[in-house]
C-alpha positions in Angstrom: -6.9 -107.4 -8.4 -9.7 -105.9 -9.7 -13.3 -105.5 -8.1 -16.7 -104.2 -9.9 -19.0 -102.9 -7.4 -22.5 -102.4 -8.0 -24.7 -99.7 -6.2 -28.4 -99.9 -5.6 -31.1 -97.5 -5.7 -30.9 -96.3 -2.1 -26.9 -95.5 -2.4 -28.1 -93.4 -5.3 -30.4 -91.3 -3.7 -29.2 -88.1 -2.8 -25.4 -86.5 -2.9 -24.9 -87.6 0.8 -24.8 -91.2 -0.8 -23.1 -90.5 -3.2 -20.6 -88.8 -0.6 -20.0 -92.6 0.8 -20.1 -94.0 -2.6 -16.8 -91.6 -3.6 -15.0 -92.9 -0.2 -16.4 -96.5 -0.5 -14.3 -96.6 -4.2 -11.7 -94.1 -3.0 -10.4 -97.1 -0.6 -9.6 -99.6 -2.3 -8.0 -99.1 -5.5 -8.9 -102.1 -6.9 -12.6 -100.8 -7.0 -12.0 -99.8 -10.7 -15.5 -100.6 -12.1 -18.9 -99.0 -10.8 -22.5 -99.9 -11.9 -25.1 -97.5 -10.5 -28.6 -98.2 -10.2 -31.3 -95.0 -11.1 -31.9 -93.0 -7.7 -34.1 -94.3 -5.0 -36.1 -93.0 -2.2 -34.4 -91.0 0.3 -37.6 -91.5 2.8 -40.2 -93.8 3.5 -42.6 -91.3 0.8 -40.4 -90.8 -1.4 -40.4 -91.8 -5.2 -38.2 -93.9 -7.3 -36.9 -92.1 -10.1 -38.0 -95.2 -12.5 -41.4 -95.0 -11.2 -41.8 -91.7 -11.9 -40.4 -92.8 -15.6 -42.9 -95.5 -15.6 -45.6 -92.7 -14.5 -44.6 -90.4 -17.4 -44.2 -93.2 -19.9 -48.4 -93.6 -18.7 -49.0 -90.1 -19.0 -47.6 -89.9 -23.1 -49.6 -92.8 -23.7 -53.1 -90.9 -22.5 -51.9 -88.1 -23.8 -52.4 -87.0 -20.7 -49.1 -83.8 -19.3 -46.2 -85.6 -17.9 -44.3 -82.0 -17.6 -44.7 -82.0 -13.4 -43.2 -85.2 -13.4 -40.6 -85.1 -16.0 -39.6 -82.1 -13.2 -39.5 -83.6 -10.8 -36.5 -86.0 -11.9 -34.6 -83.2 -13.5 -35.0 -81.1 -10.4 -33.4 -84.6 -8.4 -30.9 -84.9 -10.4 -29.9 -81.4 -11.0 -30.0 -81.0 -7.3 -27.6 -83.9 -6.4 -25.4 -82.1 -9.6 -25.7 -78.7 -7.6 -24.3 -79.7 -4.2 -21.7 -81.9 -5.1 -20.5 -79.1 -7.6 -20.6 -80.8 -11.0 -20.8 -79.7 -14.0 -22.4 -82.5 -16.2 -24.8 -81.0 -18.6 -28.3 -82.0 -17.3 -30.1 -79.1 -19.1 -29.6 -79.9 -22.2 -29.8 -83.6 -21.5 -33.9 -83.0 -20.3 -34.1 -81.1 -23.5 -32.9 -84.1 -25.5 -35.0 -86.4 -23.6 -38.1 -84.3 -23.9 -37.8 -83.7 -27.5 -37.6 -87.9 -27.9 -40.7 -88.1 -25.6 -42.2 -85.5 -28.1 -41.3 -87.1 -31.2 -41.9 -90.7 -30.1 -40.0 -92.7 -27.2 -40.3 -96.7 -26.7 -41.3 -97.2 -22.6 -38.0 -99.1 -21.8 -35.7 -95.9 -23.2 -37.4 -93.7 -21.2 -37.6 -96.1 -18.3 -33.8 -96.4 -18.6 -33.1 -92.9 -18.6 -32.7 -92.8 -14.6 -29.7 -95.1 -14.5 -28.3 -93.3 -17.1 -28.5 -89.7 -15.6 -26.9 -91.6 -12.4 -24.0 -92.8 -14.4 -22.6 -89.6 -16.1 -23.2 -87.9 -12.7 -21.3 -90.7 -11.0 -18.8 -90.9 -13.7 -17.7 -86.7 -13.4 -18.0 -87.5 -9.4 -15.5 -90.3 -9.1 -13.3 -88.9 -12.4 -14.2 -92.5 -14.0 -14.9 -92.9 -17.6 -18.5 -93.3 -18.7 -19.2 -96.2 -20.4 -22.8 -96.6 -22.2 -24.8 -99.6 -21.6 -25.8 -99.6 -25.1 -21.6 -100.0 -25.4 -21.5 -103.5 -24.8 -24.6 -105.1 -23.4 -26.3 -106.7 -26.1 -29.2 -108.9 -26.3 -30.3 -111.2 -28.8 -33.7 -110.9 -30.6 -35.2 -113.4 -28.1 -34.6 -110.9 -24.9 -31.7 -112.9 -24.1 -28.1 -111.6 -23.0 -25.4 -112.4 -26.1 -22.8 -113.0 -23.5 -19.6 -113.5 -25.9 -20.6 -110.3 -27.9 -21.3 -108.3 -24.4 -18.2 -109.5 -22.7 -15.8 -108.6 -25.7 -16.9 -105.5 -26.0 -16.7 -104.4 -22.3 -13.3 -106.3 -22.1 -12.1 -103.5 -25.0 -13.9 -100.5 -23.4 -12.5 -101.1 -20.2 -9.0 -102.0 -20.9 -7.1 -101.2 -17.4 -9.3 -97.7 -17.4 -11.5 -97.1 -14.1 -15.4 -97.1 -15.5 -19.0 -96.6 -14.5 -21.7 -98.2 -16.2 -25.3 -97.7 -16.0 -27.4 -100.9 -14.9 -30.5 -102.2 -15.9 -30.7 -101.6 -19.5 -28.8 -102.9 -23.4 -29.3 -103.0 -26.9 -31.3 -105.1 -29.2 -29.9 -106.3 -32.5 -32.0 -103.6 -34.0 -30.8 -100.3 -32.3 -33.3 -100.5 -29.7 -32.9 -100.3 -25.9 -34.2 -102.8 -23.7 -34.4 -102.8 -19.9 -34.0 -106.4 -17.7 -36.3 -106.8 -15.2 -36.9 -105.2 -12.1 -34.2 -105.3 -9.8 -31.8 -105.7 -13.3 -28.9 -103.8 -12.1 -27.8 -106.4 -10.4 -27.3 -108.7 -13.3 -25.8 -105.9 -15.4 -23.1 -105.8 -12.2 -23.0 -109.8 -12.4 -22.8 -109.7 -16.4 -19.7 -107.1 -15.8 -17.8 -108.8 -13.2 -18.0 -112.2 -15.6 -17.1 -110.0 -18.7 -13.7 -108.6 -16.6 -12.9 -111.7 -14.4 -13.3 -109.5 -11.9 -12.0 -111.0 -8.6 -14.9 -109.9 -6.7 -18.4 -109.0 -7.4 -19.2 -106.5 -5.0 -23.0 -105.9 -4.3 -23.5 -102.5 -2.5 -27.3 -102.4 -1.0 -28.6 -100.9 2.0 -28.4 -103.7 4.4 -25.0 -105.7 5.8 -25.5 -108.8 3.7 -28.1 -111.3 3.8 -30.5 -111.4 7.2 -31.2 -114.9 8.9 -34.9 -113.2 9.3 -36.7 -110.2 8.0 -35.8 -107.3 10.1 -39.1 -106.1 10.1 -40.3 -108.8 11.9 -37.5 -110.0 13.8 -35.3 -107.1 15.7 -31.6 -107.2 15.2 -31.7 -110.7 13.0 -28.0 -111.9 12.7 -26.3 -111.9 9.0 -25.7 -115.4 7.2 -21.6 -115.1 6.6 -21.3 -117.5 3.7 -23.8 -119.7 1.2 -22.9 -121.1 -1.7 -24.3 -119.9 -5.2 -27.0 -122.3 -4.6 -28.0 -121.7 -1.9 -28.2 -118.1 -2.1 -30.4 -118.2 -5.4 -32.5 -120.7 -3.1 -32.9 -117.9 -0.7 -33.8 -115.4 -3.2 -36.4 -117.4 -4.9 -37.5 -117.9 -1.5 -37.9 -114.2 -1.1 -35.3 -112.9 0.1 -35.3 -109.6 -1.7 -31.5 -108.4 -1.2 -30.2 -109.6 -4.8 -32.1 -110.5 -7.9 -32.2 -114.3 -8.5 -31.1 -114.0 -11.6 -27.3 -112.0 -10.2 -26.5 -115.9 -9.7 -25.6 -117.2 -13.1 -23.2 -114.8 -14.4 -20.6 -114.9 -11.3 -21.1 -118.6 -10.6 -20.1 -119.5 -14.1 -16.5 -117.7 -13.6 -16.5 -118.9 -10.2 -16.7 -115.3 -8.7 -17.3 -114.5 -4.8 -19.8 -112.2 -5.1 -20.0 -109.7 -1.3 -23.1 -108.3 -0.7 -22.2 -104.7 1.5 -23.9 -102.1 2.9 -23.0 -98.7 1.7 -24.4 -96.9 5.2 -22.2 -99.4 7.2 -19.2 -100.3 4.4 -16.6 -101.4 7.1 -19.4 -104.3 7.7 -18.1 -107.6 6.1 -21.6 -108.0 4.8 
């Protein structure tokens, strides 16, 4: 049995979430493959940590300071580090990162660089290996995903090893990093589970599944159990903003359940 779980933005925000993350995997040891999302908003005003890569990516371009912002992530990141007492070396990461910013840096490295810092953090956390997106998700020239190159490689990286992956973001044919869309860590988590035959696809968010209504509106709107792949990419064209449309294609082509959970409530069914 194997299961590749992938956590969002909001079950990356702090090192209380990642507290649940290590018992969510912890409990199952057939949760053996992890992709994490860069960290979210811990409050309502909070800031994305890819927003405020997007924000500094704006600032190089003006030529305009970026350095409060650029601290602001490494003080996020180095704070979650702190508490949960690890000992990845964020310090000399910045430095790196700066120096690339300083020298010349394409928008969708930089943007990437959030799911990445979550990954080596994750990685130490859980005693998992750290696997690179530019490892084995490769895209051809057109922006598309070159499936049978991506899945072999992850197939030989993985092995029967226990793994986390940064989401959102591969390599081009020429060296280059490129990030999906918005919301891309879920496909990276979809493209995973196909590459593994992964049992289950499990999707860890920060609601119990999919809502018959928006809880915004509605109080207390009942979860929909079960849809079909069709139905559920139907539902999130429609808007339903749990999963990216696009999570469909990979799992439904290996025929993969794919569970959408809820890392604040994980003994919901979702």
């Amino acid at each position: 049995m194997l299961k590749v779980l992938k956590f969002g933005g909001t079950s990356m925000a702090d090192a209380a979430q990642y507290r649940k993350i290590r018992d969510i995997v912890r409990s199952d040891p057939s949760r053996r493959v992890v992709v994490v999302s860069a960290a979210g908003k811990r409050f309502a005003d909070d800031n994305k940590i890819t927003d405020l890569l997007f924000l500094c990516y704006a600032h190089l371009q003006y030529g305009v300071s970026y350095d409060s912002i650029l601290d602001m992530i490494r003080e996020r990141y180095i704070a979650i580090r702190d508490e949960l007492g690890l000992k990845t070396d964020l310090e000399g990461e910045f430095d790196a990162l700066r120096k690339r910013m300083e020298s010349g840096i394409s928008r969708e490295e930089l943007v990437s660089r959030g799911e990445y810092f979550s990954a080596l953090l994750m990685a130490e956390y859980l005693g998992f290996r750290f696997i690179d997106a530019t490892q084995w998700l490769y895209f051809h020239y057109d922006g598309a995903v070159d499936q049978e190159k991506s899945y072999a490689a992850l197939q030989k990286l993985v092995g029967s090893s226990c793994a986390v992956i940064p989401g959102f973001y591969g390599l081009m044919p020429d060296g280059k990093i490129r990030t999906l869309t918005r919301g891309g860590s879920d496909i990276t988590g979809a493209l995973a589970a196909a590459a593994l035959d992964a049992d289950v696809y499990e999707n860890w968010t920060d609601v119990s599944g999919i809502l018959m209504a928006d809880p915004r509106i509605v109080e207390n709107p009942k979860t929909i159990e079960r849809a079909t792949y069709s139905e559920l990419r139907q539902l999130s064209y429609s808007g339903a903003q749990v999963l990216h449309e696009m999570t469909v294609f990979p799992v439904r082509e290996k025929n993969i359940p794919l569970n959408i959970r809820n890392t604040n409530e994980p003994d919901h069914p979702g």
